[in-house]
C-alpha positions as CSV (number, residue, x, y, z in Angstrom):
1,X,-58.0,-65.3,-45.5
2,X,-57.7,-64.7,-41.9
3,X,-61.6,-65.0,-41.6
4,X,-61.8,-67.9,-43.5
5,X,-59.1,-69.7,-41.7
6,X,-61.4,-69.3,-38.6
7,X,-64.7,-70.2,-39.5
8,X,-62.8,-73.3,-40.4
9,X,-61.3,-73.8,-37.1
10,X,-64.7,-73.6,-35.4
11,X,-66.5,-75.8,-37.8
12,X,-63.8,-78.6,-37.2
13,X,-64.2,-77.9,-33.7
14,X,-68.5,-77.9,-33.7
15,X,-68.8,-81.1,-35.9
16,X,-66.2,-82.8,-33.4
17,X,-68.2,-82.2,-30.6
18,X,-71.9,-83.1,-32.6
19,X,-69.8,-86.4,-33.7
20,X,-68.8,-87.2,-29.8
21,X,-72.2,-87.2,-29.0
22,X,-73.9,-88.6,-31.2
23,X,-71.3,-91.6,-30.5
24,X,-71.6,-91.1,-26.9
25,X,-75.9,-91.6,-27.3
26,X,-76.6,-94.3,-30.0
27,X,-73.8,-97.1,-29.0
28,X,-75.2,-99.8,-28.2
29,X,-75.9,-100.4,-24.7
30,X,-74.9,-104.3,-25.0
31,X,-72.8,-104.2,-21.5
32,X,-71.9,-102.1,-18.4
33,X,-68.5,-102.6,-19.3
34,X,-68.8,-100.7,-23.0
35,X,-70.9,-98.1,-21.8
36,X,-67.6,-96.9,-19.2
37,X,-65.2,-97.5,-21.7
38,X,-66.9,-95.4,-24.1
39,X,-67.6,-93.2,-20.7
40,X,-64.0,-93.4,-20.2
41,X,-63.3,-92.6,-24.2
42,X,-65.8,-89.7,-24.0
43,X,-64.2,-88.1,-21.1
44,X,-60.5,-88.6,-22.8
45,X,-62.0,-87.0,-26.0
46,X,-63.1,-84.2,-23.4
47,X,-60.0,-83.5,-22.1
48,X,-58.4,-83.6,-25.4
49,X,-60.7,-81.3,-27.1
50,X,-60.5,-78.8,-24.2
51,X,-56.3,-78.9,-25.0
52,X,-57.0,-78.5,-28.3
53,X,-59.4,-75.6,-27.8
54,X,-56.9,-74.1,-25.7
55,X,-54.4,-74.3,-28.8
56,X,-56.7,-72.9,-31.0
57,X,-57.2,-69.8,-28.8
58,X,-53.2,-70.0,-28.3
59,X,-52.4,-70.0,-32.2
60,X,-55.5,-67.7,-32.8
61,X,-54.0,-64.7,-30.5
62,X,-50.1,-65.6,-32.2
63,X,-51.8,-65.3,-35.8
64,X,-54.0,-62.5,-34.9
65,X,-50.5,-61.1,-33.6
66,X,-48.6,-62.5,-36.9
67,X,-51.6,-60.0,-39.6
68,X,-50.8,-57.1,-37.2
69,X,-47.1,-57.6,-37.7
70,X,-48.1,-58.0,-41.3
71,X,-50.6,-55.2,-41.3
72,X,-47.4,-53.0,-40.3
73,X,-44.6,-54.2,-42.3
74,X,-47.0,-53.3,-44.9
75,X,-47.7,-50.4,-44.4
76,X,-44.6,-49.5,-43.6
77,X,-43.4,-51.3,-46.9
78,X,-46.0,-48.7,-49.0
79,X,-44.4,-46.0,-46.9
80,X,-40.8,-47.2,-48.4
81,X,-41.5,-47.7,-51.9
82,X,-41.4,-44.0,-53.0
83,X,-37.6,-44.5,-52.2
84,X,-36.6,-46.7,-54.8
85,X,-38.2,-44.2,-57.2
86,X,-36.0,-41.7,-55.8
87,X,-33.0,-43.4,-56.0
88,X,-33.4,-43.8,-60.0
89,X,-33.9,-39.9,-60.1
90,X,-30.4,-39.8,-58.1
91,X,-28.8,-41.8,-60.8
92,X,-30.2,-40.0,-63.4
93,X,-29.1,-36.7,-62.1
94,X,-25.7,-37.6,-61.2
95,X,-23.6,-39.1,-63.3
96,X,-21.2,-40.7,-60.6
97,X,-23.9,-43.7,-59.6
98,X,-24.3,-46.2,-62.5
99,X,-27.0,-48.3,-60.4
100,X,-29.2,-48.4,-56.9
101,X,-26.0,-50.4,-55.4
102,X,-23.4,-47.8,-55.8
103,X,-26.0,-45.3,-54.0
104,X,-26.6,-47.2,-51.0
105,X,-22.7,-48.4,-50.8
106,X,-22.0,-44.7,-51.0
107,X,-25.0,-44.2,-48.5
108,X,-23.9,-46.9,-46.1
109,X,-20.0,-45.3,-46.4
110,X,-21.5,-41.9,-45.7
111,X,-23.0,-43.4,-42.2
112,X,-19.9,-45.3,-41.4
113,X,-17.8,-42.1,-41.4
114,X,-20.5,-40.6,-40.0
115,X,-20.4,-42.9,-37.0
116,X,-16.6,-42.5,-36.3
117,X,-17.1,-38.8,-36.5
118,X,-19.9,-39.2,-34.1
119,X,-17.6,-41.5,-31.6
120,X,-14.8,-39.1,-32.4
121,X,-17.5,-36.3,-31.3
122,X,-18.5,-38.4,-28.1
123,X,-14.7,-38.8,-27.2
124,X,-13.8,-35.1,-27.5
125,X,-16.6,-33.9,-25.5
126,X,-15.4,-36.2,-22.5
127,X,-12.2,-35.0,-22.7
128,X,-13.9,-31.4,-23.5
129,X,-15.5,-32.4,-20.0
130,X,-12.7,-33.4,-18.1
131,X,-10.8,-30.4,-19.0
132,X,-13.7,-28.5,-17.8
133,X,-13.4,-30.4,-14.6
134,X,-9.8,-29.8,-14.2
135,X,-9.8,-26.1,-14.9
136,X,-12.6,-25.8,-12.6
137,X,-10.7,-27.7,-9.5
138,X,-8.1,-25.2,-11.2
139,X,-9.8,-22.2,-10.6
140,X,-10.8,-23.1,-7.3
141,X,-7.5,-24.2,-5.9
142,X,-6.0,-20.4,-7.3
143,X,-9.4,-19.0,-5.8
144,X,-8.6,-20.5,-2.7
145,X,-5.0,-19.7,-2.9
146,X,-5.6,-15.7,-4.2
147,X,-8.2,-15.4,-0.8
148,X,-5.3,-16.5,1.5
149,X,-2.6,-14.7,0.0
150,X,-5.0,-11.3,0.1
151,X,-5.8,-12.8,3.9
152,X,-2.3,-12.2,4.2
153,X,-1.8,-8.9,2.3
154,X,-4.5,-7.5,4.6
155,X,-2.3,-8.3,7.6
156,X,1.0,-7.3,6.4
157,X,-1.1,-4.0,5.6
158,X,-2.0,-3.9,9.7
159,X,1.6,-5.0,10.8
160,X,2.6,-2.2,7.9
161,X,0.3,0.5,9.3
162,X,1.1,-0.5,12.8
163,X,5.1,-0.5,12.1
164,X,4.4,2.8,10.7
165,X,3.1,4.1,13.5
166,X,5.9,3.1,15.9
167,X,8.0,5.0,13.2
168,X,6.3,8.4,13.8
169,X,6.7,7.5,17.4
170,X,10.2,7.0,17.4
171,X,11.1,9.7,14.6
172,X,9.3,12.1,17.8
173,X,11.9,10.8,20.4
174,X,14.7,10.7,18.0
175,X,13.8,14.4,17.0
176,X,13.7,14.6,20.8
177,X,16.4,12.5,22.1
178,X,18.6,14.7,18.7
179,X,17.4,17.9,20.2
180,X,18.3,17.0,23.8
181,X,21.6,16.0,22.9
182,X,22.0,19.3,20.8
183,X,20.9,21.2,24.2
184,X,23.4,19.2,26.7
185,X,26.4,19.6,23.7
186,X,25.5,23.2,24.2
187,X,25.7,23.5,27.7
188,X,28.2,21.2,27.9
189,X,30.2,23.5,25.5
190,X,29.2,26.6,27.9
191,X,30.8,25.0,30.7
192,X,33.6,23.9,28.9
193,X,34.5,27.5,28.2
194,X,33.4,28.7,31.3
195,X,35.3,26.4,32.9
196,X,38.5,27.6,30.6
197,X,37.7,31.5,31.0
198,X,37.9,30.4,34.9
199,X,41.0,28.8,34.1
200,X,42.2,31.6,31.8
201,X,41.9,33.7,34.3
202,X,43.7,32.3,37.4
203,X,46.7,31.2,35.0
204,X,46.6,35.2,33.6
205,X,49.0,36.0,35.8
206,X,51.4,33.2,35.8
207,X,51.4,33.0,32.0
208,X,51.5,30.0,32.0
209,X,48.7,27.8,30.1
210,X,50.6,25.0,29.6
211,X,47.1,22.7,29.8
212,X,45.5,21.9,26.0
213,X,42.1,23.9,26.0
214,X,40.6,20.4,25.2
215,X,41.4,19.2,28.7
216,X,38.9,20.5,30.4
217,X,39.2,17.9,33.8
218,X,42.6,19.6,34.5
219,X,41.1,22.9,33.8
220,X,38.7,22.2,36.2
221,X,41.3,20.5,39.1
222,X,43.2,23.9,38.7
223,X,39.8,25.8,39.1
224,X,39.0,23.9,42.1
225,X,42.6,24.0,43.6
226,X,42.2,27.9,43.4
227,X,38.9,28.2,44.9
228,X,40.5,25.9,47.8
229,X,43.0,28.3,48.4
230,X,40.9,31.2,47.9
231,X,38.9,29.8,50.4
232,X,42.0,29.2,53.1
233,X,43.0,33.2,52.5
234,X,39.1,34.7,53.3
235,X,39.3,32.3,56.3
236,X,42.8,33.7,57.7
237,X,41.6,36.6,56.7
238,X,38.5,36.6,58.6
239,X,40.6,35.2,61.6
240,X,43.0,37.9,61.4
241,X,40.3,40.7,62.1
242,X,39.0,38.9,64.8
């Protein structure tokens, strides 16, 4: 049809062209004036023709494009009609679909759920992804957090070790400090009861020790009272014998 349809075109198009012509060459050349309206005509024709060629050529690509569609939808129509045939085999099998319709209404239900699951599916995996998102700013921010606070363990663990040290350190001069006191208590106490045995002594004869033993200043003014007088008597002494 398609072939046909264009040897018809170009025949029209060829015997319009022989009948210009033959128009243009056997008027009769009565006048000036008819030959350049006919001129005139011939060239109008011309222009007119050359549109319509251009058409032609036009409408020939669209219907050349019009039997590929064709060609296709076709084909692809031959492609489809084993499903029809397959339907019936559905409705014989199972006993729930009377007819074709039922089959594609329970098809075309089928797709609609599956299309909200399939939203529904689209919708939790952006939230799926913002979750993600947020637990890994999450993880980050405690990341961040856990490296200062071990920033800060490590130098508590310095000021720890060095606070430890100045322990040892002052454990040794309190050991020290505890042993010197011990020492001076001791002598102290030694001097004390020197200091009373001197006492003792130069109050032996007087019997009288009428100053507590804890006293050990007047013990010591009573001392040094004696060795003043002791003192005065080796220096008459001495003068005597001179």
């Amino acid at each position: 049809e398609y072939n046909l349809l264009k040897r018809h075109i170009h025949r029209q198009k060829s015997n319009r062209a022989r009948m210009s012509v033959i128009l243009f060459l056997f008027l009769p050349k009565e006048n000036d004036a008819k030959r350049l309206r006919a001129k005139s005509k011939q060239m109008s024709e011309n222009d007119l023709q050359k549109q319509k060629e251009k058409e032609i050529i036009k409408l020939e690509k669209e219907l050349d494009l019009l039997v590929t569609q064709r060609r296709k939808l076709q084909k692809k129509a031959e492609t489809h009609a084993v499903y029809p045939s397959f339907l019936e085999n559905v409705i014989k099998i199972r006993d729930e679909f009377q007819d074709i319709r039922m089959v594609t209404s329970r098809f075309a239900a089928l797709m609609h759920t599956y299309d909200l699951l399939f939203r529904r599916y689209q919708e939790n995996q952006e939230t799926i992804k913002t979750i993600k998102s947020d637990l890994n700013n999450f993880i980050k921010t405690k990341n961040n957090e856990n490296m200062k606070y071990q920033n800060m363990i490590a130098g508590l663990k310095i000021r720890l070790e060095a606070a430890k040290t100045k322990t040892v350190k002052w454990e040794s001069i309190w050991v020290h400090i505890q042993n010197t006191a011990a020492r001076k208590t001791l002598t102290l106490g030694m001097v004390k009861m020197a200091i009373f045995n001197l006492y003792a002594h130069i109050k032996e004869a007087e019997l009288d020790l009428n100053i507590a033993i804890e006293d050990t200043n007047e013990q010591l003014s009573v001392v040094q009272d004696y060795i003043i007088q002791l003192r005065e008597i080796i220096h008459d002494f001495k003068k005597m014998e001179s």
